[in-house]
C-alpha positions as CSV (number, residue, x, y, z in Angstrom):
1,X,-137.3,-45.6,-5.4
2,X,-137.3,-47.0,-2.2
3,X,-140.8,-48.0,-0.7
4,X,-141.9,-46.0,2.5
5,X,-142.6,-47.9,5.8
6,X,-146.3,-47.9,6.9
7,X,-146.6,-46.2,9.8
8,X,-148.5,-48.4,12.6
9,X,-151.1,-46.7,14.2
10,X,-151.9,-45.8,17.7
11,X,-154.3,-48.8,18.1
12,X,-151.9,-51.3,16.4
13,X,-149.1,-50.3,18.7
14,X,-151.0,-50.6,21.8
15,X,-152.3,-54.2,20.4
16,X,-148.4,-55.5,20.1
17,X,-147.5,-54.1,23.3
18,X,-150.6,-56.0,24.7
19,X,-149.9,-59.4,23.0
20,X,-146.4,-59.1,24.2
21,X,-146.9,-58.5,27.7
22,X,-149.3,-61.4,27.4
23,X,-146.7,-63.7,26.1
24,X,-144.4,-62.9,28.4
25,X,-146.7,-63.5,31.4
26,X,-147.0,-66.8,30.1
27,X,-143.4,-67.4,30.0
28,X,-143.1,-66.3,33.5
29,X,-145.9,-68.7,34.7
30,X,-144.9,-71.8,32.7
31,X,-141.2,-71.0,33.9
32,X,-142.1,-70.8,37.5
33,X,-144.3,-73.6,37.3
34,X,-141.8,-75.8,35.7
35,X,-139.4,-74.8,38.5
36,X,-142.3,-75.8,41.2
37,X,-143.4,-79.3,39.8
38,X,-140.0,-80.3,38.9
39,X,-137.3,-79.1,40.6
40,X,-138.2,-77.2,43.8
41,X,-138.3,-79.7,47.0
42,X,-139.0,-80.0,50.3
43,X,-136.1,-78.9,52.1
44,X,-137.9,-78.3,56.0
45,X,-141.2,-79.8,57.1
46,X,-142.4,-77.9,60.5
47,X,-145.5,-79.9,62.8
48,X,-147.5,-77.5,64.6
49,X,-150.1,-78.4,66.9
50,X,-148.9,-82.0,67.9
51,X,-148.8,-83.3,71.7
52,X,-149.9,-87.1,71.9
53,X,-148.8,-87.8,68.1
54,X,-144.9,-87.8,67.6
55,X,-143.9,-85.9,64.3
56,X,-142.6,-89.1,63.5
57,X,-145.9,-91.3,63.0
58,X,-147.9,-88.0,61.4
59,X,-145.4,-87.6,58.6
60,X,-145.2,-91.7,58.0
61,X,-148.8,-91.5,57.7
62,X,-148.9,-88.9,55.3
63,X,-145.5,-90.4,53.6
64,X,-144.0,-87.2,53.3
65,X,-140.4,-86.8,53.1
66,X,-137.6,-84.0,52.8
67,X,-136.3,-84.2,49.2
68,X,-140.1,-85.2,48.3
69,X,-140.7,-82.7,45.3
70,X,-142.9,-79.9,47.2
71,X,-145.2,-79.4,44.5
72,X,-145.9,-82.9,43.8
73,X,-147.7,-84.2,47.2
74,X,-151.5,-84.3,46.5
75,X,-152.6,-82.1,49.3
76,X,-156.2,-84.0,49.6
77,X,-154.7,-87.7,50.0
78,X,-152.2,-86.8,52.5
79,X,-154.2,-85.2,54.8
80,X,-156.4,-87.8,54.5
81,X,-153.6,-90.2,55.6
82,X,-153.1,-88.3,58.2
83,X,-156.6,-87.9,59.4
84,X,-156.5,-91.8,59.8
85,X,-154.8,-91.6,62.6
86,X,-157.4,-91.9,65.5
87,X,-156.0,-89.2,67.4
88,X,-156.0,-86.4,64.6
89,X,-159.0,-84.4,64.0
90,X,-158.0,-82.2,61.1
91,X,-154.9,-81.5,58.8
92,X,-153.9,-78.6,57.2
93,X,-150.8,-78.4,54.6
94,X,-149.0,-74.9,53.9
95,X,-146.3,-74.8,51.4
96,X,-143.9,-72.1,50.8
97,X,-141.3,-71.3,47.9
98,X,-138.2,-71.4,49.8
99,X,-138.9,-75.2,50.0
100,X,-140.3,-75.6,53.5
101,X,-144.2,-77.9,54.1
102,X,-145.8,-76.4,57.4
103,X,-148.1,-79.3,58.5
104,X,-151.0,-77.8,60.9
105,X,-152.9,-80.4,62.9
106,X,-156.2,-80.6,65.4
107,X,-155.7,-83.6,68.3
108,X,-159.0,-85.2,69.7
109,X,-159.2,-85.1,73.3
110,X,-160.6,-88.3,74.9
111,X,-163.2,-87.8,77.2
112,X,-165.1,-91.3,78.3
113,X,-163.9,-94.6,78.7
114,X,-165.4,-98.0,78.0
115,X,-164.5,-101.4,79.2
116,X,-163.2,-103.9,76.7
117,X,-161.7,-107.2,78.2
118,X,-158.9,-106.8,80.2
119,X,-158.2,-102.7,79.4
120,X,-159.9,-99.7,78.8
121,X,-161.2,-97.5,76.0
122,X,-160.9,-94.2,75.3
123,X,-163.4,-92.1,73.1
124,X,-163.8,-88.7,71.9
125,X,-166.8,-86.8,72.1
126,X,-167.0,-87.8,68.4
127,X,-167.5,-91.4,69.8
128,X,-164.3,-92.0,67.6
129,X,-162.1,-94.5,69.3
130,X,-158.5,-93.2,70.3
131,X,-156.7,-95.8,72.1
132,X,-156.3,-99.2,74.1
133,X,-155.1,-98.6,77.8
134,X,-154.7,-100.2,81.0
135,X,-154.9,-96.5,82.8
136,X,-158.2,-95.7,84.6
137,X,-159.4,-92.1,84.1
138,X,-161.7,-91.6,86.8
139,X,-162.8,-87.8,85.3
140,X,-164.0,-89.7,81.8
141,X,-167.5,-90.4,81.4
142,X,-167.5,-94.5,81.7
143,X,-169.8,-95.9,78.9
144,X,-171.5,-99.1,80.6
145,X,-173.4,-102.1,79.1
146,X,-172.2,-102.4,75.6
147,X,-171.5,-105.9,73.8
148,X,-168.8,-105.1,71.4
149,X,-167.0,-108.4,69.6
150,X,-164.0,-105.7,68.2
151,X,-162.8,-102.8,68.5
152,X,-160.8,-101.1,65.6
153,X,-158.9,-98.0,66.6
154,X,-159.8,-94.7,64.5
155,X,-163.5,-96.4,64.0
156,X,-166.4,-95.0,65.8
157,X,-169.3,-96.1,67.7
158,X,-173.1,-96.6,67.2
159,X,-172.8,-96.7,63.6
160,X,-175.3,-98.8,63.2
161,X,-177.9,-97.3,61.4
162,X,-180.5,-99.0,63.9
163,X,-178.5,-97.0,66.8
164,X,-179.2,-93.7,65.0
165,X,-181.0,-92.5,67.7
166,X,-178.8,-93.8,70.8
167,X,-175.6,-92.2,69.1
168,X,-177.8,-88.8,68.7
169,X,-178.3,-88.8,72.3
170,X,-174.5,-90.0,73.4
171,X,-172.9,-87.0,70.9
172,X,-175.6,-84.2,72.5
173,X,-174.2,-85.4,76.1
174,X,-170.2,-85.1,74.9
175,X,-170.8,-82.2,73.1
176,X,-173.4,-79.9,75.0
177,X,-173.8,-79.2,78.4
178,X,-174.7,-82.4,80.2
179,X,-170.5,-83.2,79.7
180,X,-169.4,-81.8,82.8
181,X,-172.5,-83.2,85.3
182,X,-172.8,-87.1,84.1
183,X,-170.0,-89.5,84.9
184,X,-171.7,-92.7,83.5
185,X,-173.7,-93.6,80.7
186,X,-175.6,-97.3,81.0
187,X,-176.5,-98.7,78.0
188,X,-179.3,-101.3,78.3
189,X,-181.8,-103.1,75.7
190,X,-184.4,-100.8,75.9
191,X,-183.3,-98.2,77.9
192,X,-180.5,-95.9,78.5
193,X,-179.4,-94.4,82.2
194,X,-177.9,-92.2,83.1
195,X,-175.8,-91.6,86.3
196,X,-174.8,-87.7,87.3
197,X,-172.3,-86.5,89.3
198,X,-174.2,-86.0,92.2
199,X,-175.4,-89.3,92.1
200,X,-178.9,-89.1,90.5
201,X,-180.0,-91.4,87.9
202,X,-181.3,-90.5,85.1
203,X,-183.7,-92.9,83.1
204,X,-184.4,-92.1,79.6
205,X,-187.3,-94.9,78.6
206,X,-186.6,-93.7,74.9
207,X,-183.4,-92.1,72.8
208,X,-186.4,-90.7,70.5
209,X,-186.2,-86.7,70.8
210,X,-182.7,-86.7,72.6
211,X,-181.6,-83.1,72.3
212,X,-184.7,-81.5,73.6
213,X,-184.6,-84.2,76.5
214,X,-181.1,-83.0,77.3
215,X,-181.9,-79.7,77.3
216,X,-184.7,-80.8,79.4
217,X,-182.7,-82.5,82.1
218,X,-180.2,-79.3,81.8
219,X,-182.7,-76.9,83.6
220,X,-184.0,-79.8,85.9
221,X,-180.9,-80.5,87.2
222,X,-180.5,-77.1,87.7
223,X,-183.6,-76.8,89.5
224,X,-182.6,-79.4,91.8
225,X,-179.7,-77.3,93.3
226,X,-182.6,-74.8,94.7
227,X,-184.7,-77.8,96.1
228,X,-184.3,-78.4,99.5
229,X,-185.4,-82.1,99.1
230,X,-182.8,-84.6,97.6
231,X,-183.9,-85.7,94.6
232,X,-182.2,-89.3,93.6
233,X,-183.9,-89.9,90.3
234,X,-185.3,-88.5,87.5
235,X,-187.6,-90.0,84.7
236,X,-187.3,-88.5,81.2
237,X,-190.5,-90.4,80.2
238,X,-193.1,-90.8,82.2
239,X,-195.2,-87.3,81.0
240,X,-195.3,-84.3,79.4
241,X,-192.3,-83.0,81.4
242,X,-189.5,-85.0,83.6
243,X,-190.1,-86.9,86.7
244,X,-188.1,-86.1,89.9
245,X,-188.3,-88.6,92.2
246,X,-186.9,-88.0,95.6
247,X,-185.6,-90.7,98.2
248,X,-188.8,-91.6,100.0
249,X,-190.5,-92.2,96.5
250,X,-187.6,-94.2,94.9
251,X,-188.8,-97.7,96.6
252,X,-192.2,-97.3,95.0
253,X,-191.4,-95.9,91.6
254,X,-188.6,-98.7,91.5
255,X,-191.7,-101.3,91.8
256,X,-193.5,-99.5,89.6
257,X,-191.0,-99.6,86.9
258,X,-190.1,-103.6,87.7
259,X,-193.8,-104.4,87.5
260,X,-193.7,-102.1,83.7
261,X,-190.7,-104.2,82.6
262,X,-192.1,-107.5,83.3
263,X,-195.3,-106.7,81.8
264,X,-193.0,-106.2,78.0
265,X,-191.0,-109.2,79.4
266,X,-193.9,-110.9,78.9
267,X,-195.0,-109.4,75.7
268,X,-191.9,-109.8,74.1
269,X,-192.3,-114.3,75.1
């Protein structure tokens, strides 16, 4: 007599049904991965967001190549290649299934100039270094008085962690809004000046505190434009609040400040 089938019950059914819909995800992923890692490659790579860096030099940095397999690059050390190059900011990589790498990327804007021996420097308002040229930009910000034996492109200045203060006070004048009123930035041993577009100097006896004294200067310079008296220098340091000094005092502070400066000359020896 022939045995009878056990009947599975509701709870049994539902648990193969599960465990094969499970397995068969599984296929599915390690199918399509397979395809991705090993067989899918780049067939189109699209730059976006490119002006002063050719399409060329971005994807030699970031050795990419069409036939490259897609899935392959490592996402993190290309962009980082890419990202060396001093004009690029940031990097983004997008990579779709029909075999085509969308390559997104920020450019740094130059926005003050240095001298270095017989060219010219230009620098982000990141201090990073972009590029050797023999162009003058009259509209940068010139950055005066520094002694710099090299200069390696893609580096950055006042790194030094004794200049911590100095490049606080350079990045809050790029970056805020003393940009647009100073066109040069003197750099001296104790001192920094600062020269605005209207032709006021601007002494700052310390780089201590830097972004409330640029916030400072903001609303004195703004002042000055309701003055009626012409203001031609103002002293960051010399009290609780800034020093303006106008053209009949300038002679007398200028002594005053000689007279200061040999007096530490003299310490200093």
């Amino acid at each position: 007599m022939a045995k009878k089938k056990k009947r599975l019950t509701a709870k049994q059914k539902n648990r193969r049904r599960w465990l094969f819909r499970v397995l068969v995800l599984l296929l599915v992923v390690i199918l399509v991965n397979v395809v991705k890692y090993n067989f899918l490659t780049i067939k189109e790579i699209k730059v976006e967001g490119n002006r002063k860096v050719s399409q060329e030099e971005i994807l030699k940095a970031g050795k990419i190549d069409v036939g490259t397999k897609l899935y392959g690059l490592n996402d993190k050390k290309v962009l980082k290649r890419i990202e060396a190059i001093p004009f690029i900011k940031t990097a983004q990589l997008k990579k779709r299934l029909n075999g085509s790498l969308v390559l997104r990327v920020e450019e740094r804007k130059p926005i003050a100039q240095l001298n270095f021996r017989d060219h010219y420097v230009n620098v982000d308002e990141d201090l990073r270094i972009l590029e050797k040229t023999m162009q003058f930009q009259p509209d940068f910000i010139k950055i005066n008085g520094l002694t710099i034996k090299d200069l390696r492109m893609g580096s950055y200045l006042f790194l030094n962690e004794k200049q911590k203060d100095l490049r606080t006070m350079v990045t809050t004048i790029f970056q805020g809004d003393l940009k647009d009123k100073i066109q040069a930035i003197d750099i001296q041993t104790q001192e920094v000046h600062l020269l605005t577009k209207d032709d006021i100097q601007v002494i700052f006896s310390s780089t201590k505190d830097s972004q409330y004294k640029c916030k400072q200067l903001v609303a004195v310079l703004e002042k000055i434009k309701s003055m009626d008296k012409e203001v031609t220098m103002i002293l960051m340091d010399k009290g609780k609040d800034p020093v303006a000094v106008t053209e009949s005092q300038k002679t007398t502070v200028n002594e005053g400040l000689n007279r200061q400066e040999n007096q530490e000359d003299r310490k200093e020896d």
